[in-house]
C-alpha positions, 0 to 999 in steps of 0.5 A: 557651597551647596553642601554648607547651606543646603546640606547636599553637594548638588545643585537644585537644577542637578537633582531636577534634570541630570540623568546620572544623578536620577534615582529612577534609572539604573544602568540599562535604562540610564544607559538607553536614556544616554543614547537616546538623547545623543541619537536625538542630537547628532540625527536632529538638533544638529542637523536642522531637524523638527527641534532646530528648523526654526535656527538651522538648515536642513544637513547642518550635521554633515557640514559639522561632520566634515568640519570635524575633518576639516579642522584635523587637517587645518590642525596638521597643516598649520602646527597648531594642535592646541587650537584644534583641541580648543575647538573640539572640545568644546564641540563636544560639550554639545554631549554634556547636555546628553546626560539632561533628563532632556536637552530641548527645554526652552528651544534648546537652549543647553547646546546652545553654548556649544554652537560657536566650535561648529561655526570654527569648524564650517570655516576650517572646512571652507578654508580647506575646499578652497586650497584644494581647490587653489592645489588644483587650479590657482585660479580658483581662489574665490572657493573659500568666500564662495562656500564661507559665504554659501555657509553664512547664507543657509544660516541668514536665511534662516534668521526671519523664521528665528526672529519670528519665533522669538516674538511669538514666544514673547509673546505666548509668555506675556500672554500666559505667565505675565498675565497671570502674575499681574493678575495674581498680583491684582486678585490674590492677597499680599501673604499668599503664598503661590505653587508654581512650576514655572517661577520667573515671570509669576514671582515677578510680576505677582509680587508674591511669595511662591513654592516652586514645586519642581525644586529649582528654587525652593530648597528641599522639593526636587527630590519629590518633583524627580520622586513623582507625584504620589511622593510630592504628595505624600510630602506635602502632608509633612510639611507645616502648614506656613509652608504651604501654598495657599494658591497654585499657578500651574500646568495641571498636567506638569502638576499632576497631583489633583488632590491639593487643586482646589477651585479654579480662579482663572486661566490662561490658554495661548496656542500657536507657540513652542516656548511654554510647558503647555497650552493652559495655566491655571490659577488654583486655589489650593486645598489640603483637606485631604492630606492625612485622609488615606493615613489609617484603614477605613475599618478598625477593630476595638483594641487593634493597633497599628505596629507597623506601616508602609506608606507607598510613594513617601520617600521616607517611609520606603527608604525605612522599610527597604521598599523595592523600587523598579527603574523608571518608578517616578512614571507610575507614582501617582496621587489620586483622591477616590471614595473611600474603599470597599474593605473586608477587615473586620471593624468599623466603617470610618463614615467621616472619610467619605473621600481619601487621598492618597499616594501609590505606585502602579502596575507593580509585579511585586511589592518587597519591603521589611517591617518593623515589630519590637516584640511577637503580639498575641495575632497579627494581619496585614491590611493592604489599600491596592487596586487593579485595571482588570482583576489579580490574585495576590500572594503574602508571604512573611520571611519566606514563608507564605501567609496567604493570597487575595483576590483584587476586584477590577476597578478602583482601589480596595483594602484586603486583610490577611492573617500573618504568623505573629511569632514570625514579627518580632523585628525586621521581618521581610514581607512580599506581596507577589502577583501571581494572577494577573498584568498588575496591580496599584499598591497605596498602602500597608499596615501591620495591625494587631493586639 
């Protein structure tokens, strides 16, 4: 079905939150997100840790573990392996949610599911204390209530404390996303169109259109949520003006793309919960003045043009041009809007972009990617929009052969010319910018200008 209406055959919630279908990690670092997560599982939600204290006593976990033996050894003693198999299996569903991006969204609610196999398997524990017991001395036939009901207990104990949390996160909801979606549906016009990355209570309660910008139910934008914000970004400047947000109703820092957050409205800050993405919502108008600002160098020559660009962080730009990615790439993708940079390229200042926006990836040790040119023009450069926390030196190279190096100021972002061998462009040409001095540097973008 995925495949028929929305051209791809996983899920929106897939794309956004299943590691093993995550562009940004690759065998080593899926394989220690894998078992960071299952250690996080068996050492703490299931043992009544910091995520599940509100649900489960302190020591659940050796009480499942021994439940595990206890319900092979009732399997063994009564003939009924198919039970057995039923129940673990299901207790081992509890891994699935292993292989989430993460598994303790909205107070865990993925394992959940997978909680009654651990009950089934406290009783067959209980069962089997007590007909040792029973083996021991007959008298002892109370074990089995004795220690189902201490079982029972711990858990009732715990059922004030979870029951408290469940009204508090009522609560925090009603005070934040409720609100603002009344609000929004008070203060904000009929045919606004609102960014959210939380839809529910927002889309209900405002009565308003909204664009989910983490994908879950707006078609086509998961894949730039998991990209990174500098691919959202980088996006949003394709998309038709229709289609965008006209308002944002969001966590700033789940946003994390500045550049299109306007003036703010009004917010909603609640502490004392556990529920919601952050302490503050706020109401943005949005704004898109800058998309396109950061397309073209800030200098041009008479009569230069551009042959080819590689715009770092758009998704397709990178995927035309073989743009090397590291893993984990969507934590340093990044949006920023800064004054336009200092330039060493020949040409003119363009004075109407006294501001840029623009997409980059940060702390890169290399940049490789493959240009495009139909035919050698008489010369050629590279411009280069990069920047670095403390200083680099940068070597160019064109097809293997080196083209020259530059120096990258400390601070913010700059654009360097280099000249390049223009017989060597004609065609895919391969093109990398390594870092030979310096921790790293931020790459943004690269054009190939000439006449």
């Amino acid at each position: 079905m995925n495949q028929l209406f929305a051209g791809h055959p996983t899920s929106s919630t897939t794309t956004v939150k299943w590691l093993l279908g995550n562009p940004n990690y690759d065998g080593p670092t899926l394989r220690d997100a894998l078992l960071q997560n299952i250690r996080l599982l068996v050492t703490d939600v299931l043992d009544g840790g910091q995520w599940t204290a509100v649900f489960l006593p302190e020591g659940s976990a050796a009480v499942i573990a021994l439940g595990a033996v206890a319900l092979a050894v009732a399997a063994h003693r009564r003939g009924r392996p198919a039970h057995a198999a039923i129940v673990a299996a299901l207790a081992l569903g509890a891994l699935l949610p292993c292989t989430y991006l993460s598994f303790l969204w909205n107070r865990v609610r993925y394992v959940w599911p997978f909680a009654p196999a651990w009950l089934v398997m406290a009783a067959c524990l209980a069962r089997e204390l007590g007909d040792a017991a029973q083996r021991v001395r007959r008298s002892l036939h109370y074990v089995t209530p004795l220690v189902a009901g201490a079982f029972a207990g711990a858990l009732a104990a715990r059922l004030p404390w979870a029951i408290h949390d469940l009204a508090n996160s009522a609560r925090a909801i009603d005070r934040q996303q409720v609100w603002l979606g009344r609000w929004a549906a008070q203060h904000l016009p009929e045919g606004a169109r609102i960014g959210v990355n939380d839809t529910g209570a927002l889309a209900y309660f405002s009565g308003r259109r909204t664009f989910d910008v983490v994908g879950l139910t707006t078609e086509g934008e998961a894949r730039y949520w998991v990209a990174g914000a500098g691919s959202r970004f980088e996006h949003y400047e394709k998309l038709p003006p229709e289609r965008r947000p006209t308002h944002f109703i969001v966590y700033p820092h789940w946003m994390a793309c500045a550049p299109v957050l306007g003036r703010e409205l009004v917010d909603a800050t609640v502490e004392d919960q556990a529920i919601l993405g952050g302490t503050t919502m706020i109401v943005y108008e949005a704004r898109w003045d800058l998309l396109g600002s950061g397309a073209l160098p800030v200098r041009s020559a008479p009569g230069e043009r551009i042959l080819d660009e590689v715009d770092v962080s758009d998704l397709e730009s990178e995927a035309a041009h073989g743009y090397a990615l590291e893993p984990l790439a969507d934590q340093r993708n990044v949006a920023v809007a800064l004054a336009a940079p200092e330039s060493d390229a020949p040409g003119e200042v363009d004075r109407a972009r006294a501001e840029i926006a623009d997409g980059g990836r940060y702390y890169r040790a290399a940049d490789r990617f493959v240009v495009h040119v139909d035919a050698p023009p008489a010369e050629a450069r590279l411009v280069m929009r990069v920047a670095s926390d403390d200083g680099a030196e940068l070597a160019i190279s064109v097809a293997g052969e080196e083209a020259g190096t530059v120096e990258v100021p400390a601070g913010t972002w700059v654009e360097r010319a280099v000249a390049l061998p223009a017989a060597r462009l004609a065609g895919a040409t391969p093109i990398a910018i390594t870092l030979r001095r310096g921790a790293g540097f931020h790459a943004f973008h690269y054009w190939i200008v000439g006449r």
